[in-house]
C-alpha angles and dihedrals in degrees: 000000000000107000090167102053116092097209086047083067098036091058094043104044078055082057089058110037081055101059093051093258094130095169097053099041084057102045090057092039086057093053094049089049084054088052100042102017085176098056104124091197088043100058083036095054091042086052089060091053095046081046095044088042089059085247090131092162090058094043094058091048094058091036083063093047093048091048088051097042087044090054103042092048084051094047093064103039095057113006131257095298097078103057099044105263105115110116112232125200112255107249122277117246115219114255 
């Protein structure tokens, strides 16, 4: 219906995944990643059906993209802090 709308593929490559069709799934995940390359679900949700597809190189490599995405999207809602990447001071030993 909306082969241009990334969360239309998304949905429907779910839809997919779910119902055991993994080469479908993938094949309409791929086309909404085209469309919003910087989608974490998305990627997320493309990295399940590699890994459910036994395409275990492919899922790591979304699975990076989404963790990087992820991170960079929560970086900047809410600063450095929430995502872990706050330095801290290592602790101090008693002199």
């Amino acid at each position: 219906e909306a082969p241009t709308n990334f969360s239309a593929r998304k949905a429907y490559g779910q839809v997919l995944l779910e119902s055991g069709d993994m080469q479908g799934a993938i094949t309409h995940l791929e086309a909404g990643v085209k469309l919003a390359p910087d989608s974490p679900p998305l990627r997320f949700t493309l990295a399940s059906a590699y890994r459910r597809a036994g395409r275990a190189a492919d899922a790591a490599r979304e699975q990076a993209e989404f963790t990087r995405l992820d991170r960079m999207l929560r970086t900047e809602r809410t600063g450095a802090q929430s995502v872990g990447g706050m330095e801290l001071e290592p602790p101090r030993t008693p002199q």
